[in-house]
mmJSON file of the N, C-alpha and C atoms, coordinates in Angstrom:
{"data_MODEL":{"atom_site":{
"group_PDB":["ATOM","ATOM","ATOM","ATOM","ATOM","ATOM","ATOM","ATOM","ATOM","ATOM","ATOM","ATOM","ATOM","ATOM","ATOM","ATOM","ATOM","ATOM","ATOM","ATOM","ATOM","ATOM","ATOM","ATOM","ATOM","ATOM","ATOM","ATOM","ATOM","ATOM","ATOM","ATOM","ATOM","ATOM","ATOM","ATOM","ATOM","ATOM","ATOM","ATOM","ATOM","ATOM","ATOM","ATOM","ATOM","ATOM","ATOM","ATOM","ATOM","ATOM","ATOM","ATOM","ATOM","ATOM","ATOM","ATOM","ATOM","ATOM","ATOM","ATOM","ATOM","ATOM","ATOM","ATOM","ATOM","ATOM","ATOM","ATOM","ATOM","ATOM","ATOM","ATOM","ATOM","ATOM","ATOM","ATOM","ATOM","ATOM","ATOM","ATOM","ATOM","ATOM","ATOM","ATOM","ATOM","ATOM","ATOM","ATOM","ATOM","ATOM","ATOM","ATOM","ATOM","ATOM","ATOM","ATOM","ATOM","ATOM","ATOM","ATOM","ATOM","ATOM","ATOM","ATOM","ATOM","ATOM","ATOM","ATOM","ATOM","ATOM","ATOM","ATOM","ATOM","ATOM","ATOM","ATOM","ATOM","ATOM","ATOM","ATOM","ATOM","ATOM","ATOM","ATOM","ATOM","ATOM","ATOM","ATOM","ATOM","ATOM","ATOM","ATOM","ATOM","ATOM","ATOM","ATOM","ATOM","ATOM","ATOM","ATOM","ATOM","ATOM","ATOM","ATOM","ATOM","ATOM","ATOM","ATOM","ATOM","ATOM","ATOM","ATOM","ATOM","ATOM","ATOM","ATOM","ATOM","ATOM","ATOM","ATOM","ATOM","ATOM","ATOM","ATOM","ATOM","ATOM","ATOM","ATOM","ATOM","ATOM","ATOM","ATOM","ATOM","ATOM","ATOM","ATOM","ATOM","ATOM","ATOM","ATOM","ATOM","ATOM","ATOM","ATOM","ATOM","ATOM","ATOM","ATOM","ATOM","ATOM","ATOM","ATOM","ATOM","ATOM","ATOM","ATOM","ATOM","ATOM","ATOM","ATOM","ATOM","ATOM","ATOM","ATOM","ATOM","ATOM","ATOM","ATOM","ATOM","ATOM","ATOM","ATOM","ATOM","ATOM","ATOM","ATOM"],
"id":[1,2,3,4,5,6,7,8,9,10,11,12,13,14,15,16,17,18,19,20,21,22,23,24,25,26,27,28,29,30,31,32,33,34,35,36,37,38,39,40,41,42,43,44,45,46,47,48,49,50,51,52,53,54,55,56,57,58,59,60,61,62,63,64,65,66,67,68,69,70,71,72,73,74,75,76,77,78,79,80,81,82,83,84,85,86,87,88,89,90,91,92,93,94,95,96,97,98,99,100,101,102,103,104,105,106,107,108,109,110,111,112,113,114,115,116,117,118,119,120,121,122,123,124,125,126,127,128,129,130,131,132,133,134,135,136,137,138,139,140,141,142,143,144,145,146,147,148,149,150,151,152,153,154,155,156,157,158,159,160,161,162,163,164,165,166,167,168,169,170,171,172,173,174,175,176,177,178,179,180,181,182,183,184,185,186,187,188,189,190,191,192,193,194,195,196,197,198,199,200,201,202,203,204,205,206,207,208,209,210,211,212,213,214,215,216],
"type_symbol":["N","C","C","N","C","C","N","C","C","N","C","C","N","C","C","N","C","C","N","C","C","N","C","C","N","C","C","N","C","C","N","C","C","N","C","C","N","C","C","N","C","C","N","C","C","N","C","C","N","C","C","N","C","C","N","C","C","N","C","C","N","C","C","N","C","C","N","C","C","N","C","C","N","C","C","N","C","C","N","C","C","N","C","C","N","C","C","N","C","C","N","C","C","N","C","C","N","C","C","N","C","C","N","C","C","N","C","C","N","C","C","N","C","C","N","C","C","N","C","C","N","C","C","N","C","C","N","C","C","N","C","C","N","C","C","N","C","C","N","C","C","N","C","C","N","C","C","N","C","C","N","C","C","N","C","C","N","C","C","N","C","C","N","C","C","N","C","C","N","C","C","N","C","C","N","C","C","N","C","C","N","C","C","N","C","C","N","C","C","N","C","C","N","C","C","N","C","C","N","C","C","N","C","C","N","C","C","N","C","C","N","C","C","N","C","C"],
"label_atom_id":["N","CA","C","N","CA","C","N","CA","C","N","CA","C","N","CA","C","N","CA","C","N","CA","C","N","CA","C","N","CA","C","N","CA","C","N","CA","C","N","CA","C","N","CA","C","N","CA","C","N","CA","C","N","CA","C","N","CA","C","N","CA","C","N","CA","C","N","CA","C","N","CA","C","N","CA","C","N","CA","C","N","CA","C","N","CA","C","N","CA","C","N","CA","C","N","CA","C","N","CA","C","N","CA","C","N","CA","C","N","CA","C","N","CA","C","N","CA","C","N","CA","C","N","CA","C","N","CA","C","N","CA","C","N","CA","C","N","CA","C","N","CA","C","N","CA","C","N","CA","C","N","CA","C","N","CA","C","N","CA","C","N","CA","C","N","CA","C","N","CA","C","N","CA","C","N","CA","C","N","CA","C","N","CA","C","N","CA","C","N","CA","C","N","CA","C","N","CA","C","N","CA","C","N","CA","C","N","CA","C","N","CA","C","N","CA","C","N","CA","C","N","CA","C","N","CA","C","N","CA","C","N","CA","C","N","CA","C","N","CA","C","N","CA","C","N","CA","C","N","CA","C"],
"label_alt_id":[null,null,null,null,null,null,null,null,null,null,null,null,null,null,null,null,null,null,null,null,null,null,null,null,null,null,null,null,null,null,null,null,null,null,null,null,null,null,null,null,null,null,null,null,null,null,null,null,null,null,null,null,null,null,null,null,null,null,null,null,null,null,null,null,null,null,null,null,null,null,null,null,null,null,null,null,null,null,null,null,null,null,null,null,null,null,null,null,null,null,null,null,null,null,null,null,null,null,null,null,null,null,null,null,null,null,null,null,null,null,null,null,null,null,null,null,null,null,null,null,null,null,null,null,null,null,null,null,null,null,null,null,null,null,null,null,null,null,null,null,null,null,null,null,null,null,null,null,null,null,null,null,null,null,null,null,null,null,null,null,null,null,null,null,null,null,null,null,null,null,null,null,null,null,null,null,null,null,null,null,null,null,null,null,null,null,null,null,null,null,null,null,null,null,null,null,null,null,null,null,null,null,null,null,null,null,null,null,null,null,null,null,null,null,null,null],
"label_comp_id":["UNK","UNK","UNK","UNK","UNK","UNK","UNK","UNK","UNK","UNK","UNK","UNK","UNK","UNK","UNK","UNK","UNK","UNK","UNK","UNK","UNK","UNK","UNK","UNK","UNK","UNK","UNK","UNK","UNK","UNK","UNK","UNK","UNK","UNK","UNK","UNK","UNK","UNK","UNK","UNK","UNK","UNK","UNK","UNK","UNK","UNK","UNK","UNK","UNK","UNK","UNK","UNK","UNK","UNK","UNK","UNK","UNK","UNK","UNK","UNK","UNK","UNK","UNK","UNK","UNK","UNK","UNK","UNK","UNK","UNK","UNK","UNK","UNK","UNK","UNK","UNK","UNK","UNK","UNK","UNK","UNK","UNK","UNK","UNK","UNK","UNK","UNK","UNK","UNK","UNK","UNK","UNK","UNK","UNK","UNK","UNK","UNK","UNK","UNK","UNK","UNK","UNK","UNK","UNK","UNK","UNK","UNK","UNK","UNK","UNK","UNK","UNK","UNK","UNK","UNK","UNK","UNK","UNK","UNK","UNK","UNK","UNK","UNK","UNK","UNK","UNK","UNK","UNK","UNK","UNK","UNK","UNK","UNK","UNK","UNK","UNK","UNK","UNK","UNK","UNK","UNK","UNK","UNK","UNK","UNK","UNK","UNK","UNK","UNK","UNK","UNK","UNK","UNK","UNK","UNK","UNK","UNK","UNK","UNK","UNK","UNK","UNK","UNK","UNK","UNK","UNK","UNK","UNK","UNK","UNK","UNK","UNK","UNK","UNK","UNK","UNK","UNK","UNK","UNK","UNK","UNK","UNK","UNK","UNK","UNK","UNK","UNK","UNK","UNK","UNK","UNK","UNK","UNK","UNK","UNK","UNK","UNK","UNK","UNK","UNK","UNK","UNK","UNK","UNK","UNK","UNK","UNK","UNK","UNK","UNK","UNK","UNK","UNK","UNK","UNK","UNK"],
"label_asym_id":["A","A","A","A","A","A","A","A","A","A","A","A","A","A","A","A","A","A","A","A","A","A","A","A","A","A","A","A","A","A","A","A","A","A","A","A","A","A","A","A","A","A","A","A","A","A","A","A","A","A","A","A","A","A","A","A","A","A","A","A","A","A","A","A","A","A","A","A","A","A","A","A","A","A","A","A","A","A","A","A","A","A","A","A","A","A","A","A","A","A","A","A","A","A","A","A","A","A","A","A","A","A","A","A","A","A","A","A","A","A","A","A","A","A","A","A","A","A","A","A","A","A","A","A","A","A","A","A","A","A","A","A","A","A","A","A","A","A","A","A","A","A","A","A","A","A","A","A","A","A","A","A","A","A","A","A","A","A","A","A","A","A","A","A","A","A","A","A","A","A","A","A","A","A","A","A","A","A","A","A","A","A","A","A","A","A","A","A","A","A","A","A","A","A","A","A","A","A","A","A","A","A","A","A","A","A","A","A","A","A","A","A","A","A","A","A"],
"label_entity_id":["1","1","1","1","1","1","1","1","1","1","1","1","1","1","1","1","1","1","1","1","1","1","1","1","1","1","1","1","1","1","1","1","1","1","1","1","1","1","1","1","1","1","1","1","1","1","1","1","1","1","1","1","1","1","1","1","1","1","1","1","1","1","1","1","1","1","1","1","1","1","1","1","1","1","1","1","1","1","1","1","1","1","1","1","1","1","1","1","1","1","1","1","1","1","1","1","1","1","1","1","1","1","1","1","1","1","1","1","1","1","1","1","1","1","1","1","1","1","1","1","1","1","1","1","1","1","1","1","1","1","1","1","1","1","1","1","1","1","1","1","1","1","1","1","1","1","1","1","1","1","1","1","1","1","1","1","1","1","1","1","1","1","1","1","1","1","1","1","1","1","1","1","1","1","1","1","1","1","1","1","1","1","1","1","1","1","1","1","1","1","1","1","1","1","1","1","1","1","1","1","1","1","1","1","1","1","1","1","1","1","1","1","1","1","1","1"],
"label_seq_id":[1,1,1,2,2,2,3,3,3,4,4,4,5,5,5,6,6,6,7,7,7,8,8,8,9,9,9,10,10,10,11,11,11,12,12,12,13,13,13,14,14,14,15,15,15,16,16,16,17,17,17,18,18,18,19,19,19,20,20,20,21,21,21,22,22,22,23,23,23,24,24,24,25,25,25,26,26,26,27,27,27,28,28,28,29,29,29,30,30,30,31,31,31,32,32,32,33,33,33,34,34,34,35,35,35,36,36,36,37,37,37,38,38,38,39,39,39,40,40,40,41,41,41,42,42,42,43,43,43,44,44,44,45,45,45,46,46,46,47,47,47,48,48,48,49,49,49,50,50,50,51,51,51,52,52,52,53,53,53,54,54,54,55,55,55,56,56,56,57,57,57,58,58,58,59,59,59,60,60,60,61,61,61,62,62,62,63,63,63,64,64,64,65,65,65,66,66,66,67,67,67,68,68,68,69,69,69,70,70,70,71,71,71,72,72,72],
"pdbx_PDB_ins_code":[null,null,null,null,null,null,null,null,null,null,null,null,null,null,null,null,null,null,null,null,null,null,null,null,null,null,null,null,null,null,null,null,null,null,null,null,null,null,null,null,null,null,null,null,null,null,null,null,null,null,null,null,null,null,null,null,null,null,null,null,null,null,null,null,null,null,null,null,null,null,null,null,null,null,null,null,null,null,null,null,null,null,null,null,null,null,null,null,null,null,null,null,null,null,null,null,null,null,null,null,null,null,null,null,null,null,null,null,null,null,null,null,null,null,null,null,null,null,null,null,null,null,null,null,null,null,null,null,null,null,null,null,null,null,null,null,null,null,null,null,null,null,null,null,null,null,null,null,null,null,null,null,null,null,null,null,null,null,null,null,null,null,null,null,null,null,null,null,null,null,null,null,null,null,null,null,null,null,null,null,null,null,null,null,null,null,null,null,null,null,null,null,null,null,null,null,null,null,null,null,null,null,null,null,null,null,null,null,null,null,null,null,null,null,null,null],
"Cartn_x":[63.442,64.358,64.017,62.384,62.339,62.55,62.521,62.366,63.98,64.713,65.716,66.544,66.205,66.583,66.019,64.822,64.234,65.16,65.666,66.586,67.544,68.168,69.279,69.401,68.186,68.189,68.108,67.274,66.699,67.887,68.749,69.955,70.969,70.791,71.939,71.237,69.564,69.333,69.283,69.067,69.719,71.075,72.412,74.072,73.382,72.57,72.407,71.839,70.83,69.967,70.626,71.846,72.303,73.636,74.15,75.222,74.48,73.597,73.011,72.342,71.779,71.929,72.991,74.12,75.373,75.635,75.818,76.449,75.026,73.945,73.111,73.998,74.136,74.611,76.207,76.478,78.411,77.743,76.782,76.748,75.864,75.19,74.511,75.422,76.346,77.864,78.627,78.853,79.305,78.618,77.418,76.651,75.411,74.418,73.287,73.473,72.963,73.318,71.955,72.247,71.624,70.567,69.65,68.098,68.503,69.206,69.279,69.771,71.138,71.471,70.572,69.528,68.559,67.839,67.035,66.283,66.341,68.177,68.509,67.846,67.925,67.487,66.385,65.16,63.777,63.567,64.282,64.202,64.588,65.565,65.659,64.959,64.429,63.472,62.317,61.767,61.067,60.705,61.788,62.043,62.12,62.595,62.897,62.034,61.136,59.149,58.858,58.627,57.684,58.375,59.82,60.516,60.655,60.495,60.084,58.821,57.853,56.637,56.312,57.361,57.157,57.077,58.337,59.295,58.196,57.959,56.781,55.152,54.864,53.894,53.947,55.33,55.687,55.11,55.608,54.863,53.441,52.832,51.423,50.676,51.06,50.974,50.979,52.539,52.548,51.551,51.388,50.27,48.903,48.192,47.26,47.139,48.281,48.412,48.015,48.858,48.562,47.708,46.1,44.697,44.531,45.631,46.062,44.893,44.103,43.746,43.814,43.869,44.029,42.862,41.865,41.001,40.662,39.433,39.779,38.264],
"Cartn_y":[184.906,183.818,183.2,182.781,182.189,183.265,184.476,185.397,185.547,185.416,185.77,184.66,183.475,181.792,182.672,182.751,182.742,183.971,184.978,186.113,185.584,184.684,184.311,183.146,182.308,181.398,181.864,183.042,183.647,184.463,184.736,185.188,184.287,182.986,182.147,181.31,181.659,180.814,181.714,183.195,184.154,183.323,183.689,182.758,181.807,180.565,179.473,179.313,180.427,181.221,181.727,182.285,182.915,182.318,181.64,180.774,179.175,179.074,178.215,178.59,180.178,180.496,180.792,181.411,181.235,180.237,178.999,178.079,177.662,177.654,177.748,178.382,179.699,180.426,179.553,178.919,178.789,177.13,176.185,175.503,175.483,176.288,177.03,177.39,177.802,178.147,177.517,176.298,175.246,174.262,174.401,173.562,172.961,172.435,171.689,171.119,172.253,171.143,170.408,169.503,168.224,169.132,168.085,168.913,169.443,168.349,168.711,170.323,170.168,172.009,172.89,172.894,173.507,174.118,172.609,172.959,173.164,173.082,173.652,174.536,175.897,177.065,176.698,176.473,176.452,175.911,175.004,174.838,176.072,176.708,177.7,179.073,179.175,180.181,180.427,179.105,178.563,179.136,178.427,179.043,180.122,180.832,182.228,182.836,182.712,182.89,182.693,181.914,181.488,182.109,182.279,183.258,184.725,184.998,186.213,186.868,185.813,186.285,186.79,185.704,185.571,187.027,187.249,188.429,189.721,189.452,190.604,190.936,189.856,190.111,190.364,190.155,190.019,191.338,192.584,193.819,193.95,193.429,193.606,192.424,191.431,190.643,190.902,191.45,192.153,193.315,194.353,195.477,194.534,193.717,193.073,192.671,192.049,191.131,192.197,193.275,194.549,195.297,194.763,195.404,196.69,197.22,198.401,198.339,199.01,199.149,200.78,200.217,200.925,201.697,202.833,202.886,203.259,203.051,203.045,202.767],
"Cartn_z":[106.546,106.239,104.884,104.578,103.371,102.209,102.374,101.348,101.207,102.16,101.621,101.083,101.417,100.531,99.368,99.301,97.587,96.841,97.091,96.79,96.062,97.165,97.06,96.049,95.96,94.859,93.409,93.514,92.185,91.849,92.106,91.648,91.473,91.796,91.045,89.948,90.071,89.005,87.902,87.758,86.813,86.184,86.863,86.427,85.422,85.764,85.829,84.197,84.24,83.01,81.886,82.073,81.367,80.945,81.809,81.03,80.129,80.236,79.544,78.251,78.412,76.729,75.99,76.711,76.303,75.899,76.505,75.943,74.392,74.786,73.381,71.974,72.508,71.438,70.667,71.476,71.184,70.588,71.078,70.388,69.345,68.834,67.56,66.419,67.177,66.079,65.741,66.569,65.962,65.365,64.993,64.434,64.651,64.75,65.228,66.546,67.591,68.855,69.204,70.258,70.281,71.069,71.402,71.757,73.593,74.1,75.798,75.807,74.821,75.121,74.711,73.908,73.076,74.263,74.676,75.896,77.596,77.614,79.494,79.498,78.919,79.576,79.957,79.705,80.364,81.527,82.143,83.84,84.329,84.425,84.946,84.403,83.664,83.176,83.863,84.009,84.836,86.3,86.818,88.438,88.428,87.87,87.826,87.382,86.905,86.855,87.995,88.592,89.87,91.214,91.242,92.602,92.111,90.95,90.609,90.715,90.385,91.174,92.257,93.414,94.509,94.923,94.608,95.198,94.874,93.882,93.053,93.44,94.26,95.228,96.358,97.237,98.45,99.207,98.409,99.108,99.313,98.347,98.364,99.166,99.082,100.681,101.676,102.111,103.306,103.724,102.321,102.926,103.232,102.395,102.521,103.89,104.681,105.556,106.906,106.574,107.882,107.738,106.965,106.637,106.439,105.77,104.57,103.554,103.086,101.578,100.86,99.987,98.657,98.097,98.735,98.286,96.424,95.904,94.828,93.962],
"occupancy":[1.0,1.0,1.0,1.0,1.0,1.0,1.0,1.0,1.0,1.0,1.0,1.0,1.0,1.0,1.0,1.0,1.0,1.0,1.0,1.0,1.0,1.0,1.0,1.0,1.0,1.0,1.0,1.0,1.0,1.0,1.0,1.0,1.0,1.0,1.0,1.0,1.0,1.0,1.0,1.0,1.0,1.0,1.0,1.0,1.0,1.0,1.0,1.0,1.0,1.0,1.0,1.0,1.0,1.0,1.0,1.0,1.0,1.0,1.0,1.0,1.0,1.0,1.0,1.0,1.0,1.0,1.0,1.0,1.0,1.0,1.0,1.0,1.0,1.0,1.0,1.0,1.0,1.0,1.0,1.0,1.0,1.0,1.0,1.0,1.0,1.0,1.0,1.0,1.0,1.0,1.0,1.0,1.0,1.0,1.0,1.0,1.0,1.0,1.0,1.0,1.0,1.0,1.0,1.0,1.0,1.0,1.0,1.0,1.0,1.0,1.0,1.0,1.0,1.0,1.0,1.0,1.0,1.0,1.0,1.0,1.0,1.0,1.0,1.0,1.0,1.0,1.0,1.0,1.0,1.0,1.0,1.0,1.0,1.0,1.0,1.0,1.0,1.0,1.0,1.0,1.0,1.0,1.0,1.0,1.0,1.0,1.0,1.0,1.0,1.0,1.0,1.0,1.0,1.0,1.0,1.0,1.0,1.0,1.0,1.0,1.0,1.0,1.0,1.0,1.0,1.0,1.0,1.0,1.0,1.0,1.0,1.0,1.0,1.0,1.0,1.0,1.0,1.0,1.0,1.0,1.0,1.0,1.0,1.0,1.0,1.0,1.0,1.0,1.0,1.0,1.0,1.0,1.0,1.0,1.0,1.0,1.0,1.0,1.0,1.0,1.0,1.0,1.0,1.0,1.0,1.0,1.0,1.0,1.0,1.0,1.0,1.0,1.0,1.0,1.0,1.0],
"B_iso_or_equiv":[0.0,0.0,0.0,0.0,0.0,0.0,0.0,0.0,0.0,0.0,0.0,0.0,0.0,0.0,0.0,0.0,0.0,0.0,0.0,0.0,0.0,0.0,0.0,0.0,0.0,0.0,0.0,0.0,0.0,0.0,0.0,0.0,0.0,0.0,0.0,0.0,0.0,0.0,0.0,0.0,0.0,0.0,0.0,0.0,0.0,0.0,0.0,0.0,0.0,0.0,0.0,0.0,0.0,0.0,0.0,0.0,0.0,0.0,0.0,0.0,0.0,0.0,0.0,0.0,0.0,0.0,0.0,0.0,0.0,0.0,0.0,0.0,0.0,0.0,0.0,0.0,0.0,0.0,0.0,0.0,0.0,0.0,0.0,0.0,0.0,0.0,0.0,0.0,0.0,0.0,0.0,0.0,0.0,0.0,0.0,0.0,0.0,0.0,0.0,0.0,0.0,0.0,0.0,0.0,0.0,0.0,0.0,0.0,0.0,0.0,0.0,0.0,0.0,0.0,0.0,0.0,0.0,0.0,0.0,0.0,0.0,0.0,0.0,0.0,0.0,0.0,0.0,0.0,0.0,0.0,0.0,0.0,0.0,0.0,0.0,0.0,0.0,0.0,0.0,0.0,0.0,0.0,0.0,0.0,0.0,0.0,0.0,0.0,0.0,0.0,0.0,0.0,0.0,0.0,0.0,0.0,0.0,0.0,0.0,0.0,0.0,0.0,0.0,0.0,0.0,0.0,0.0,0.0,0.0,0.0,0.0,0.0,0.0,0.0,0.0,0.0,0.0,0.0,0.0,0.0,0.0,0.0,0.0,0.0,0.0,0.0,0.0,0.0,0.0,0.0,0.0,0.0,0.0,0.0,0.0,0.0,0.0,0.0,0.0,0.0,0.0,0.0,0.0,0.0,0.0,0.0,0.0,0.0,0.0,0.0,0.0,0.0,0.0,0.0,0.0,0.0],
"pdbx_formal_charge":[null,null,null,null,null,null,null,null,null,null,null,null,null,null,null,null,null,null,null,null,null,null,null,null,null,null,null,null,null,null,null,null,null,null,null,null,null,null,null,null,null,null,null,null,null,null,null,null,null,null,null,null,null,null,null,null,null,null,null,null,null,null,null,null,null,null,null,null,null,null,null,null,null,null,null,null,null,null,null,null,null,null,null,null,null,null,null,null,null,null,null,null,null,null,null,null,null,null,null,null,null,null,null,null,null,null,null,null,null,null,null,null,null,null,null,null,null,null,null,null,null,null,null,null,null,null,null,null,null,null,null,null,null,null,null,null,null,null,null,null,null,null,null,null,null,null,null,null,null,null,null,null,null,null,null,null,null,null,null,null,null,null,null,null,null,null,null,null,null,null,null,null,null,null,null,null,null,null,null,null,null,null,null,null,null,null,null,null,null,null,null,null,null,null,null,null,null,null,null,null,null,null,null,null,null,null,null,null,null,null,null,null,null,null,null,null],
"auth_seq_id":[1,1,1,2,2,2,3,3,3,4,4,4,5,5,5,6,6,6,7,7,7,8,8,8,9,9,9,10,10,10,11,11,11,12,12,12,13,13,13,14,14,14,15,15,15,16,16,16,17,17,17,18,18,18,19,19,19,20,20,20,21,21,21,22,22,22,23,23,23,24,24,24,25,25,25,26,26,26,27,27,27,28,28,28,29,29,29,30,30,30,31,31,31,32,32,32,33,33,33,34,34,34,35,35,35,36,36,36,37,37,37,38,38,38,39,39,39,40,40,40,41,41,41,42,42,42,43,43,43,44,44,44,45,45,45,46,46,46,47,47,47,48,48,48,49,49,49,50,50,50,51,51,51,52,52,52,53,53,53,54,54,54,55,55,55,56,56,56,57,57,57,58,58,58,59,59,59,60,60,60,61,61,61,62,62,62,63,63,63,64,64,64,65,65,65,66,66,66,67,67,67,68,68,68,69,69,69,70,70,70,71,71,71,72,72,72],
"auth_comp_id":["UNK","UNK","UNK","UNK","UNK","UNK","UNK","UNK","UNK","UNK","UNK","UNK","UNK","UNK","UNK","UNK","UNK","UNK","UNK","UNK","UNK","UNK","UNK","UNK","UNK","UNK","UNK","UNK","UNK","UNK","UNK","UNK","UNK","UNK","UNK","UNK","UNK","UNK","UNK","UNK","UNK","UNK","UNK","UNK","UNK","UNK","UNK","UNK","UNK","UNK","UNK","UNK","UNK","UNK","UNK","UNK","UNK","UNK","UNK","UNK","UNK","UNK","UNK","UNK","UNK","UNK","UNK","UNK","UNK","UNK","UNK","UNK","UNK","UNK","UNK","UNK","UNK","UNK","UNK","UNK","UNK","UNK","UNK","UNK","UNK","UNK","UNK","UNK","UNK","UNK","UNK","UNK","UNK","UNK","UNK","UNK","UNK","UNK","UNK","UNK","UNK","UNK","UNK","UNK","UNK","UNK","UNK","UNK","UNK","UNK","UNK","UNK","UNK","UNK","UNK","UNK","UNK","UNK","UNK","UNK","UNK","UNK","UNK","UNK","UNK","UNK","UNK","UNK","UNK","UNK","UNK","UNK","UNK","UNK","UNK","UNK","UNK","UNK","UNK","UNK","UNK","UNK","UNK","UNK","UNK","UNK","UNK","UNK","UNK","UNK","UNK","UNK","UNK","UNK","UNK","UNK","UNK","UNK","UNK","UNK","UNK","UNK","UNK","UNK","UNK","UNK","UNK","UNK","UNK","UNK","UNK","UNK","UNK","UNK","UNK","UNK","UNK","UNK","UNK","UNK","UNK","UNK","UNK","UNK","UNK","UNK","UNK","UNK","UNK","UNK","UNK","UNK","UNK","UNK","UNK","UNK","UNK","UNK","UNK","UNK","UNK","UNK","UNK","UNK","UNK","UNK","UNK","UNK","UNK","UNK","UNK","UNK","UNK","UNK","UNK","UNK"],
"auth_asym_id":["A","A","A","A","A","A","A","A","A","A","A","A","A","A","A","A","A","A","A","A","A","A","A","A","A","A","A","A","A","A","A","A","A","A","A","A","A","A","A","A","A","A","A","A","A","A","A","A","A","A","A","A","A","A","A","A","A","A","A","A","A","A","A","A","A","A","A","A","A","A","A","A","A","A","A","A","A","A","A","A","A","A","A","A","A","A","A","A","A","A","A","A","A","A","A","A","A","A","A","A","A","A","A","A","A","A","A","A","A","A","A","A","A","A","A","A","A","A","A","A","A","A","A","A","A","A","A","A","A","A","A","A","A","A","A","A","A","A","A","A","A","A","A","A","A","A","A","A","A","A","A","A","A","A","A","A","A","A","A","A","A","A","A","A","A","A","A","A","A","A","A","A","A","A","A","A","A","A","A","A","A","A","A","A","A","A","A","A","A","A","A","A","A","A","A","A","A","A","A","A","A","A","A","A","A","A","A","A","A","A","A","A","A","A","A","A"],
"auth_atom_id":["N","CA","C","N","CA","C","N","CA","C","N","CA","C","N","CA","C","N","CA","C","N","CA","C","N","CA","C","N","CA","C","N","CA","C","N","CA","C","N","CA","C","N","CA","C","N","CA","C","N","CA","C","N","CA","C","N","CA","C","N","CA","C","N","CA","C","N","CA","C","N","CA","C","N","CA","C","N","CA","C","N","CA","C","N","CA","C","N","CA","C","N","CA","C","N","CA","C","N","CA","C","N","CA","C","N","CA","C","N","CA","C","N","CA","C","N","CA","C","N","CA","C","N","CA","C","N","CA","C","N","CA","C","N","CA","C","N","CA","C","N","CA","C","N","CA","C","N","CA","C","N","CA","C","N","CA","C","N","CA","C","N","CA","C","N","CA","C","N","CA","C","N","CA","C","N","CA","C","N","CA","C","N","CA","C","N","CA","C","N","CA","C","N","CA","C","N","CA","C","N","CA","C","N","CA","C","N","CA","C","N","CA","C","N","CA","C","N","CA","C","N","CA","C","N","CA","C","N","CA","C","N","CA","C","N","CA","C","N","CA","C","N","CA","C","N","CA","C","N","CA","C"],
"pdbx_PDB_model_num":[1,1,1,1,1,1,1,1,1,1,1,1,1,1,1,1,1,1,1,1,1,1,1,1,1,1,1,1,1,1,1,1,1,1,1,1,1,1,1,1,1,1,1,1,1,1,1,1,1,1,1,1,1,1,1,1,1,1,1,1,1,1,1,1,1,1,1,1,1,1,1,1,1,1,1,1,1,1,1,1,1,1,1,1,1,1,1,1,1,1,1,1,1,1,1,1,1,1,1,1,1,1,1,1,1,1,1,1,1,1,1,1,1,1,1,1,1,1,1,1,1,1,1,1,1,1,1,1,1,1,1,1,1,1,1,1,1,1,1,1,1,1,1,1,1,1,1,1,1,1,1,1,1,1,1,1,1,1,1,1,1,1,1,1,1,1,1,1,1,1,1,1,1,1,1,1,1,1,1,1,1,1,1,1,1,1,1,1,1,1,1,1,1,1,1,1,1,1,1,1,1,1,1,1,1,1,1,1,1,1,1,1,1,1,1,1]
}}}
């Protein structure tokens, strides 16, 4: 259940990510934009670091968790 909230979040905060450098780009072209549009993207950059992680360890948790190793 939580993994799939976090899925599901980390793919709208992608949208969220990417229309906010978009709009960067469109107000870059019209001129000096003010610092807030400059700096939206990084909240969601953000999150999308830390549920990307998540997601990115999740397997190796799980093997960890069912006392799997990796010899090596």
């Amino acid at each position: 259940m939580l993994s799939t909230w976090i899925r599901q979040t980390h793919r709208w905060l992608s949208i969220i990510f990417t229309a906010t450098v978009l709009a960067n780009f469109v107000a870059m072209a019209l001129g000096t934009p003010p610092p807030w549009i400059v700096y939206s993207p990084l909240l969601p950059l953000f999150l999308l670091l830390f549920s990307g992680l998540y997601m990115f360890f999740l397997p190796y948790a799980a093997r960890w968790r069912s006392g799997r190793r990796v010899a090596g």
